[in-house]
N, CA, C and O atoms as CSV, one atom per row, in Angstrom:
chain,resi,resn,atom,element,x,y,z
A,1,UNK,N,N,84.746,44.984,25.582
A,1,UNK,CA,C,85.783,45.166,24.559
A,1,UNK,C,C,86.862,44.099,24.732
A,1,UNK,O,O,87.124,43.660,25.852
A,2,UNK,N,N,87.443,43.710,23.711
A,2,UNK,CA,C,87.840,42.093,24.172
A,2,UNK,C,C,89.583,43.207,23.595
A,2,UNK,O,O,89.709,44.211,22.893
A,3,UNK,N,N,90.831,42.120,24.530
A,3,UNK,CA,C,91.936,43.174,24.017
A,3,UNK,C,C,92.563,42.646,22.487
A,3,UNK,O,O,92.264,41.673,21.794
A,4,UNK,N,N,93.234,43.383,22.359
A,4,UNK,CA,C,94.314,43.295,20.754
A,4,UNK,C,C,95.534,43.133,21.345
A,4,UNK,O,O,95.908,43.782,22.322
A,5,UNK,N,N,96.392,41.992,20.591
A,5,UNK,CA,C,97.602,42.294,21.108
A,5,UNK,C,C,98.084,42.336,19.831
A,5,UNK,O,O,97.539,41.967,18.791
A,6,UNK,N,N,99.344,42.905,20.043
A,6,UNK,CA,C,100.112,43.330,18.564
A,6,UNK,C,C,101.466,42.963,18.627
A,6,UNK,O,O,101.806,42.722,19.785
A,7,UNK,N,N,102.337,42.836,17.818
A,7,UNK,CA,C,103.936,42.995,17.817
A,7,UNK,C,C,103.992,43.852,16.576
A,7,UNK,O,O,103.459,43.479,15.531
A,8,UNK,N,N,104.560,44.871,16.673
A,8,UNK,CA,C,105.218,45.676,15.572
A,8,UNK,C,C,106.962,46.152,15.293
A,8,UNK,O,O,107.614,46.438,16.298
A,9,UNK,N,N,107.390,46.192,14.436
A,9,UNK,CA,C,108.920,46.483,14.252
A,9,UNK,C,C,108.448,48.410,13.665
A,9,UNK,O,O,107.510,48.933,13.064
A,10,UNK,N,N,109.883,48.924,14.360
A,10,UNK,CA,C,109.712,50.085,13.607
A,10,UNK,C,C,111.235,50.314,13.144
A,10,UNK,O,O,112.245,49.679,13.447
A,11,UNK,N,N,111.056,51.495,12.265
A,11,UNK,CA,C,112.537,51.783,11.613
A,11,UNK,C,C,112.924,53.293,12.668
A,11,UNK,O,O,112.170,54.045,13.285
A,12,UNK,N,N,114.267,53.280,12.526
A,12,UNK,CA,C,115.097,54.245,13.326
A,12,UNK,C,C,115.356,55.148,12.118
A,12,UNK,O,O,115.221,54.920,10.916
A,13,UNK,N,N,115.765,56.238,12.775
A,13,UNK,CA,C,116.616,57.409,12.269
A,13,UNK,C,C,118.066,56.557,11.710
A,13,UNK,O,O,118.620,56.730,10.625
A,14,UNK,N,N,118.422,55.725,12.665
A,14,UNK,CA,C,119.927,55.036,11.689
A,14,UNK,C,C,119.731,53.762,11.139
A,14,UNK,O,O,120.732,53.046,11.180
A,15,UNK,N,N,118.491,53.164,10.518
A,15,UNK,CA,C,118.390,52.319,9.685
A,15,UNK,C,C,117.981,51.104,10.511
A,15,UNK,O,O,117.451,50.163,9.921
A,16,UNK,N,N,118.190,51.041,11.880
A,16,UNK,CA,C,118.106,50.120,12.011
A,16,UNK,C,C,116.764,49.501,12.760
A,16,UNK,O,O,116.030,50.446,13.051
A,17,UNK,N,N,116.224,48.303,13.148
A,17,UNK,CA,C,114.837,48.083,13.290
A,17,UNK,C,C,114.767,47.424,14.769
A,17,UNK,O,O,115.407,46.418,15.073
A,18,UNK,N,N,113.766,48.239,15.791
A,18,UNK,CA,C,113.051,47.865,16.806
A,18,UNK,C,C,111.814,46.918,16.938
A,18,UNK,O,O,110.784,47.276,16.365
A,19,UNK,N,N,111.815,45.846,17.575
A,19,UNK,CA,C,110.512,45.104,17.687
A,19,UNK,C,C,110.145,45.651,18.891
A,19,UNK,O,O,110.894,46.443,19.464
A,20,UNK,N,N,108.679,45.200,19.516
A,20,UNK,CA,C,107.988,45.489,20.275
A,20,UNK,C,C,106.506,44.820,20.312
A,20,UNK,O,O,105.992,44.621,19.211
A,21,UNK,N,N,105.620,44.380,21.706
A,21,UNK,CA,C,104.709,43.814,21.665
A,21,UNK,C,C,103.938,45.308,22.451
A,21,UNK,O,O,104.449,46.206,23.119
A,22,UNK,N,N,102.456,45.054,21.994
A,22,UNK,CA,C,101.689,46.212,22.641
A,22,UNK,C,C,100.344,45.998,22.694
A,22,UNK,O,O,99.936,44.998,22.104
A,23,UNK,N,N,99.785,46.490,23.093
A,23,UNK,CA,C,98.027,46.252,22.692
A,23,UNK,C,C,97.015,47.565,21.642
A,23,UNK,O,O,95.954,47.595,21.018
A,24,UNK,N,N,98.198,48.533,21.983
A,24,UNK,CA,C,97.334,50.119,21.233
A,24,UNK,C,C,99.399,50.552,20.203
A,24,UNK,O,O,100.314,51.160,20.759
A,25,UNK,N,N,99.432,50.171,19.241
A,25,UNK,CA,C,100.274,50.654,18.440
A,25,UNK,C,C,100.842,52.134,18.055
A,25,UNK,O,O,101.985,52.585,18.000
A,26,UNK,N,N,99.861,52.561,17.870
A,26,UNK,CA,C,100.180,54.526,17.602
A,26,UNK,C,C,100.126,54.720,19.023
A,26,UNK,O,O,101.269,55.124,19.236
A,27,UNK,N,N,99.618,54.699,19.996
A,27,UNK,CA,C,100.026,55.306,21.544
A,27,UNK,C,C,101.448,54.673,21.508
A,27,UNK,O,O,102.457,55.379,21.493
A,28,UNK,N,N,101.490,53.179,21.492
A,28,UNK,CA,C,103.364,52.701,21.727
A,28,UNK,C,C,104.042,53.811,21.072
A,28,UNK,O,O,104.721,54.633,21.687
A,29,UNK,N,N,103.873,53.819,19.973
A,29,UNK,CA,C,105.100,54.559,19.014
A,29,UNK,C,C,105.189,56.213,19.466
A,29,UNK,O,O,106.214,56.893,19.486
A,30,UNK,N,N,103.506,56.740,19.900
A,30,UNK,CA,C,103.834,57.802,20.609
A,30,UNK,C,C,104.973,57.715,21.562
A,30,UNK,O,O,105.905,58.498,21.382
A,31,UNK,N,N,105.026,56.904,22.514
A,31,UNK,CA,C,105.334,56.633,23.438
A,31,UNK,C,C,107.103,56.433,23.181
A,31,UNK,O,O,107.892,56.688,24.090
A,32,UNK,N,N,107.462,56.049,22.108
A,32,UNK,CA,C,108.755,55.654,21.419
A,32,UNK,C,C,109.361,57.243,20.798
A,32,UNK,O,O,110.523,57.649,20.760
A,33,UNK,N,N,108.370,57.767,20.453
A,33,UNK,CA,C,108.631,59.067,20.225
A,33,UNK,C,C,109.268,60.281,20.860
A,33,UNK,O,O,110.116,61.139,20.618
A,34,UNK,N,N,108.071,59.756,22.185
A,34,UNK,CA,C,108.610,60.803,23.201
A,34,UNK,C,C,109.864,60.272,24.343
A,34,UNK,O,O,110.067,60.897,25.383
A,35,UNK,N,N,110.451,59.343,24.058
A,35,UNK,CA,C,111.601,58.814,24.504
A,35,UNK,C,C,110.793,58.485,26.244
A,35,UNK,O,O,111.177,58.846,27.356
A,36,UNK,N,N,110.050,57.987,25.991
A,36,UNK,CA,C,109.141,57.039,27.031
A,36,UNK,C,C,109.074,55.534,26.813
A,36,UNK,O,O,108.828,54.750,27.729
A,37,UNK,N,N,109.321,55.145,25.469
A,37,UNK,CA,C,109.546,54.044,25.156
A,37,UNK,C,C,110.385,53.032,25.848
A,37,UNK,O,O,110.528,52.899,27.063
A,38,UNK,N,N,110.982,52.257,24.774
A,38,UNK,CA,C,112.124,51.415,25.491
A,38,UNK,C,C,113.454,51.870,25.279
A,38,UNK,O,O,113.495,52.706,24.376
A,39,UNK,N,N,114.769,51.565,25.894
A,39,UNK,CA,C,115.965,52.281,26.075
A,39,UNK,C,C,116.317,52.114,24.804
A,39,UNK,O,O,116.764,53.189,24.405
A,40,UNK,N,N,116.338,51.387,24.048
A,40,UNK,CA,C,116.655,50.842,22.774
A,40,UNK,C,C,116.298,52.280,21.921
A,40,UNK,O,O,117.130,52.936,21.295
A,41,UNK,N,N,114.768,52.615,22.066
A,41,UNK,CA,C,114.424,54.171,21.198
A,41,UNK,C,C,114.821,55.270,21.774
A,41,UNK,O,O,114.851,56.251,21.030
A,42,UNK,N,N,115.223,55.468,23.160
A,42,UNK,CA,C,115.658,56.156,22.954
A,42,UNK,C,C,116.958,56.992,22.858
A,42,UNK,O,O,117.195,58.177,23.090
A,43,UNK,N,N,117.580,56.139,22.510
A,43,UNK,CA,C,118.996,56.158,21.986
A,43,UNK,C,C,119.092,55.747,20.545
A,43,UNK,O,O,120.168,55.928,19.976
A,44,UNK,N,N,118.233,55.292,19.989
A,44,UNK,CA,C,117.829,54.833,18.704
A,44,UNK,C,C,116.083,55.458,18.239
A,44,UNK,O,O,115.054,54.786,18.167
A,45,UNK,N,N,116.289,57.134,17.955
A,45,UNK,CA,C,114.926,57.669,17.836
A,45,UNK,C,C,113.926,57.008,16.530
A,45,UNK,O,O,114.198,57.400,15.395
A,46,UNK,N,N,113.130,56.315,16.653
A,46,UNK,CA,C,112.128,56.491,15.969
A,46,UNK,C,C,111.672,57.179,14.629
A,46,UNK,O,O,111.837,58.392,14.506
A,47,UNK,N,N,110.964,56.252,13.378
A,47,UNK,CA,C,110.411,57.607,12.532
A,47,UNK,C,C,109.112,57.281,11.923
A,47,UNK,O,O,108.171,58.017,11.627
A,48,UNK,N,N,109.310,55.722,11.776
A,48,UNK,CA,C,108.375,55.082,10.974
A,48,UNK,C,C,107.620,53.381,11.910
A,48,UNK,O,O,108.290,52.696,12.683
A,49,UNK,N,N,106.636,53.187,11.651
A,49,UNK,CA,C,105.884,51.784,11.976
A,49,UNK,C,C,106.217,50.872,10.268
A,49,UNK,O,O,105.736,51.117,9.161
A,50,UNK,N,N,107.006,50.025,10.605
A,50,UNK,CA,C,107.425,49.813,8.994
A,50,UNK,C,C,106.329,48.211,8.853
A,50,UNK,O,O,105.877,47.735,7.812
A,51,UNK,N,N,106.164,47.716,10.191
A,51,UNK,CA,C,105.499,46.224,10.424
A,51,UNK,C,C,104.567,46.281,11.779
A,51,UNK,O,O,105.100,46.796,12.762
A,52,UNK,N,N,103.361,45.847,11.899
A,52,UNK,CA,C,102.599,45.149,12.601
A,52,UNK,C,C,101.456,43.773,12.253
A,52,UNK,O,O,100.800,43.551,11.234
A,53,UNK,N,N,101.502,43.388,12.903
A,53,UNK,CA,C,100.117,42.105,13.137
A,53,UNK,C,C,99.766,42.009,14.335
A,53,UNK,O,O,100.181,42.628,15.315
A,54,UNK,N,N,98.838,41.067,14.236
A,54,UNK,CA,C,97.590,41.032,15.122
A,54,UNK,C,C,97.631,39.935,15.554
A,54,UNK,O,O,97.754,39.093,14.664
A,55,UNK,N,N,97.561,39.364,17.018
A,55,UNK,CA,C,97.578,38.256,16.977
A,55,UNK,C,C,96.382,37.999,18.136
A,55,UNK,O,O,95.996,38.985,18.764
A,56,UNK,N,N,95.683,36.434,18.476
A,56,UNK,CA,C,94.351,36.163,19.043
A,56,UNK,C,C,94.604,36.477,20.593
A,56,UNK,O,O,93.768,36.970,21.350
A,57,UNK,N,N,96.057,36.060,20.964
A,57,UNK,CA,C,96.287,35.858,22.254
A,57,UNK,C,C,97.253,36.518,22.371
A,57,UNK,O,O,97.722,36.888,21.295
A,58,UNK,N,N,98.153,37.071,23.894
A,58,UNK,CA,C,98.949,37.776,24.378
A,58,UNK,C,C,100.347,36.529,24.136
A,58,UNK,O,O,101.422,36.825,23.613
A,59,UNK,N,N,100.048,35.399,24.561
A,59,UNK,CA,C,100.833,34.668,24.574
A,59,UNK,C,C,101.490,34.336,22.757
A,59,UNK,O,O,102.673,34.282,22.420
A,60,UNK,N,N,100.406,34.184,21.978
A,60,UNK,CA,C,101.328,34.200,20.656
A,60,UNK,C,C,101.936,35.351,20.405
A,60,UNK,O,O,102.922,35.284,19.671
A,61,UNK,N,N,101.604,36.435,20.831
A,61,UNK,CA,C,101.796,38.051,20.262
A,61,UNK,C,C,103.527,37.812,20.900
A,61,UNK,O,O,104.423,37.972,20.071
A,62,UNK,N,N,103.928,37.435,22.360
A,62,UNK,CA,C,105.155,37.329,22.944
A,62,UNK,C,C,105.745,36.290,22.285
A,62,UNK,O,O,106.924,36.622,22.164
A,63,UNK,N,N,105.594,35.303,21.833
A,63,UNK,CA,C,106.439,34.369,21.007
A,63,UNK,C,C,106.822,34.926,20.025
A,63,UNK,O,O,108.019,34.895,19.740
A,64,UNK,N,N,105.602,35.803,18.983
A,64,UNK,CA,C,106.160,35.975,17.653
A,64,UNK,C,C,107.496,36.835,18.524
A,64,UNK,O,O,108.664,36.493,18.707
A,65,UNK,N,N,106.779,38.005,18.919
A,65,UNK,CA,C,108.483,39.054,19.511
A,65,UNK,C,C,109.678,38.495,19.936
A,65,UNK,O,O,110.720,39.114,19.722
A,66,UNK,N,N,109.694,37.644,20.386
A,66,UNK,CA,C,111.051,36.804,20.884
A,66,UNK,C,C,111.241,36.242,20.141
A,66,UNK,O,O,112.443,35.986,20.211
A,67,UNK,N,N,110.481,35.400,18.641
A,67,UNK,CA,C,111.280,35.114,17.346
A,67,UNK,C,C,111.768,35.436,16.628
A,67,UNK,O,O,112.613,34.790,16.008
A,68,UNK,N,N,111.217,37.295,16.285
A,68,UNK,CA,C,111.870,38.492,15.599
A,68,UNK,C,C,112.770,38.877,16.135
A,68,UNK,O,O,113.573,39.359,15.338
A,69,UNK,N,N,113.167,38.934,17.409
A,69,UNK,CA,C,114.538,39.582,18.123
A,69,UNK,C,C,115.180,38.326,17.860
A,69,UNK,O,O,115.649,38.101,16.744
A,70,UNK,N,N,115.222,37.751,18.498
A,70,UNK,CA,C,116.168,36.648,18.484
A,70,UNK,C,C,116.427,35.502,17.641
A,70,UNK,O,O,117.156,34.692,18.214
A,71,UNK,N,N,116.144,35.220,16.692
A,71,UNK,CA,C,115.981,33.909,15.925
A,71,UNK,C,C,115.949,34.630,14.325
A,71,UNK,O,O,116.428,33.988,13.390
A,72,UNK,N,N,115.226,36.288,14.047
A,72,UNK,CA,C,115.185,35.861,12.549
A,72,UNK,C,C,116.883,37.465,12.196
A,72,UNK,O,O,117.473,38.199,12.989
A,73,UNK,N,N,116.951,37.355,11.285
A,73,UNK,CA,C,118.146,38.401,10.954
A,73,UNK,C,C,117.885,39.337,10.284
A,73,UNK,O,O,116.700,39.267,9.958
A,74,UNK,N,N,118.521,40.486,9.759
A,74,UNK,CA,C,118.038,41.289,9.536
A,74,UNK,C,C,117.713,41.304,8.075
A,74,UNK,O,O,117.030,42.221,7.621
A,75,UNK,N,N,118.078,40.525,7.461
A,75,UNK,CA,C,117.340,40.356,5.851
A,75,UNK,C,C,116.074,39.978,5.984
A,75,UNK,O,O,115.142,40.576,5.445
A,76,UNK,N,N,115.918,38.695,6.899
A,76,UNK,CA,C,114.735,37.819,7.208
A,76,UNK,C,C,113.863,38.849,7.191
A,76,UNK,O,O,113.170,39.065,6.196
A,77,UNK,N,N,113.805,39.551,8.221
A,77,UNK,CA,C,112.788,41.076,8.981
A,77,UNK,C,C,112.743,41.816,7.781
A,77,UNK,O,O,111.629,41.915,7.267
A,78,UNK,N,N,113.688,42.355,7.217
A,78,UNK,CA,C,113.766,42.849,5.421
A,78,UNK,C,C,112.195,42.554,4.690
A,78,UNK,O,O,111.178,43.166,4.361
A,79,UNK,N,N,112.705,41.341,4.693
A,79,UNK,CA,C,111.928,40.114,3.314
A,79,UNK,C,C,110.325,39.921,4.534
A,79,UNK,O,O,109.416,40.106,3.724
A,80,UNK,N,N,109.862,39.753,5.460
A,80,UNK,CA,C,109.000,39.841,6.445
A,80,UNK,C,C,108.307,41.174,6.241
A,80,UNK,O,O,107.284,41.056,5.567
A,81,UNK,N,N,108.576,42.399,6.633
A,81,UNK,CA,C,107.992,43.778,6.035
A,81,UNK,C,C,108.024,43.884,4.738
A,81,UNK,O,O,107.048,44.505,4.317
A,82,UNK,N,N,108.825,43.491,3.844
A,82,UNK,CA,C,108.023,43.773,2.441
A,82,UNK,C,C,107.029,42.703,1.837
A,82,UNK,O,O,106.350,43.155,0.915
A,83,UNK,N,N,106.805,41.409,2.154
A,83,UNK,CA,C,106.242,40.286,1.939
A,83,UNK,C,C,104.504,41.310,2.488
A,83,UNK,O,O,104.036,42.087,3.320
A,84,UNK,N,N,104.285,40.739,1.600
A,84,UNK,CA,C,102.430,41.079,1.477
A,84,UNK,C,C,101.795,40.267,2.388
A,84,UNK,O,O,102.097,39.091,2.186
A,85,UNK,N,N,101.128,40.400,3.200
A,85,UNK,CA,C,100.077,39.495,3.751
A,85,UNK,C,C,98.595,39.062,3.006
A,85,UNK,O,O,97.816,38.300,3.578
């Protein structure tokens, strides 16, 4: 079984949006759920998976995440989840 790596953003209870890199998505978000996640969820609970992709390697999957946190804003991420693939 060869792995998946993923980055997904999710939406909060107060609007606002979490990134994250993972390899199994619905276990993460379980995991975000049950305030096992990262400190960020759980102080900022969880409701929705609003964005994911797929990427070949672990190493692009960590670039895209460190371009979504840090580099794009929150319209960008906006216009990014509603943009169609």
């Amino acid at each position: 079984m060869s792995e998946r790596h993923f980055v997904y953003i999710l939406l909060t209870e107060r609007g606002t949006f979490y990134c994250g890199y993972t390899d199994d998505v619905e276990k993460r978000f379980q995991s975000h759920i049950e305030g096992k996640g990262a400190k960020y969820t759980r102080a900022n609970k969880p409701v929705q998976i609003v964005w994911r992709k797929e990427f070949k390697t672990k190493s692009e999957a960590l670039k895209e995440e460190y371009r979504i946190k840090h580099k794009m804003t929150r319209a960008q991420k906006i216009e990014m989840i509603c943009a169609k693939d």
